[in-house]
C-alpha positions in Angstrom: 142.4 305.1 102.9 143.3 304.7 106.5 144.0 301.4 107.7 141.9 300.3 110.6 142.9 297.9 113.0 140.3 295.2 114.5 140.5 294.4 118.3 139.0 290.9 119.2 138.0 290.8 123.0 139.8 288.1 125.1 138.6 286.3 127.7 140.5 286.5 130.9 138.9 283.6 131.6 140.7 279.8 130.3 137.9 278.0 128.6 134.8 277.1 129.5 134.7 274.6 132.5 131.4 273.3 134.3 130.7 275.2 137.4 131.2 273.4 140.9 129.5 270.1 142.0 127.9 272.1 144.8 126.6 275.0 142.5 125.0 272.1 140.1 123.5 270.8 143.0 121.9 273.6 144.7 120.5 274.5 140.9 118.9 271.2 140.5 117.3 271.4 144.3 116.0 274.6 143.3 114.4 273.3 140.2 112.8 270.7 141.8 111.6 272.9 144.4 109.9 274.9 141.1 108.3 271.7 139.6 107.0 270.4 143.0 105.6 273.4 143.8 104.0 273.9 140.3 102.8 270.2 140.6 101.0 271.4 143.9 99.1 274.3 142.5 97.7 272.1 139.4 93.7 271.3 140.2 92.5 267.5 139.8 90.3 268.1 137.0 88.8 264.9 137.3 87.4 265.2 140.6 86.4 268.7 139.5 84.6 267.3 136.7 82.6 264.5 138.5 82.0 267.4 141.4 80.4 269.3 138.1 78.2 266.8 137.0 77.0 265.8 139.7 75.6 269.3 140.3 74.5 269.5 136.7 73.6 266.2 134.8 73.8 266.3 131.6 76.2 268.7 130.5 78.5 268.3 127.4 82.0 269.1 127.1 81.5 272.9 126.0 78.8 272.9 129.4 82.0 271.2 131.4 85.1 273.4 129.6 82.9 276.9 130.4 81.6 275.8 133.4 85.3 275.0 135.0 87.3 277.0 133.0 89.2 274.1 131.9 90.6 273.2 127.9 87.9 271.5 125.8 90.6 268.9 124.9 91.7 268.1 128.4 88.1 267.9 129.1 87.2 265.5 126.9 90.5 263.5 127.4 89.3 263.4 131.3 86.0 262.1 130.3 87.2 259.7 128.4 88.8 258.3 131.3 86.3 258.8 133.4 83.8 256.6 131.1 86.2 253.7 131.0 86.4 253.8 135.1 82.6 253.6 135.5 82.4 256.7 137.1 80.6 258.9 134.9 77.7 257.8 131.9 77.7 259.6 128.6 73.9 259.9 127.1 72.8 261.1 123.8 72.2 264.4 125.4 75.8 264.6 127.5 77.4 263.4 130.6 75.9 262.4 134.0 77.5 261.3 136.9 77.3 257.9 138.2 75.8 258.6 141.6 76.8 256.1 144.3 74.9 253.4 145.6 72.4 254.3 148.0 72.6 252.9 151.6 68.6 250.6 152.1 68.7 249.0 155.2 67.8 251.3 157.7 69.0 249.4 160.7 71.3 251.1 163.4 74.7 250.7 162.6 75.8 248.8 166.2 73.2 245.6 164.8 75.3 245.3 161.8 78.8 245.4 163.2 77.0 242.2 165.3 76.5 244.3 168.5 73.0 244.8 169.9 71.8 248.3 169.6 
């Protein structure tokens, strides 16, 4: 048998150190630039939702989750919140939205502000 020799590769390089405070820096600017920018292209699925129902009363989570392309979970965890707020009613027969109280008296706005119209 021949005897064979094993070469180990050395660094040229001393041991590990932690890279300049200026290169961590610009690293964690550019990160936050990333999650701000992610942040920014995330839809409010709430308002989305209420916008929804409002269009079509009565629609259950499935309607809601096809209809807006959304997750059934986050759908359902979004109206669960909205329920607690008021904004939205849930029936036997699925969600409605709570529509907002209708404006009755008909006099011109400059009367009501205590100006004569």
């Amino acid at each position: 048998m021949v005897p064979v020799e094993v070469v180990t590769p050395v660094s040229e390089r001393g041991p590990a150190t932690a890279p300049a405070r200026s290169v961590r820096r610009a690293t964690a600017r550019r990160a936050s630039a990333r999650r701000a920018f992610a942040r920014s292209r995330q839809r409010d699925g709430e308002a989305s939702i209420v916008g929804f129902l409002i269009g079509h009363p009565h629609s259950t989570i499935g309607d809601l989750a096809r209809g807006l392309n959304l997750d059934r979970a986050y759908v359902a965890t979004c109206l669960a919140h909205l329920s607690f707020a008021g904004e939205i009613h849930r029936a036997s027969d699925g969600y409605t939205a709570t529509q907002p109280m209708a404006f009755t008296d008909h006099a011109p706005l400059g009367s009501m502000a205590g100006q004569s119209a």
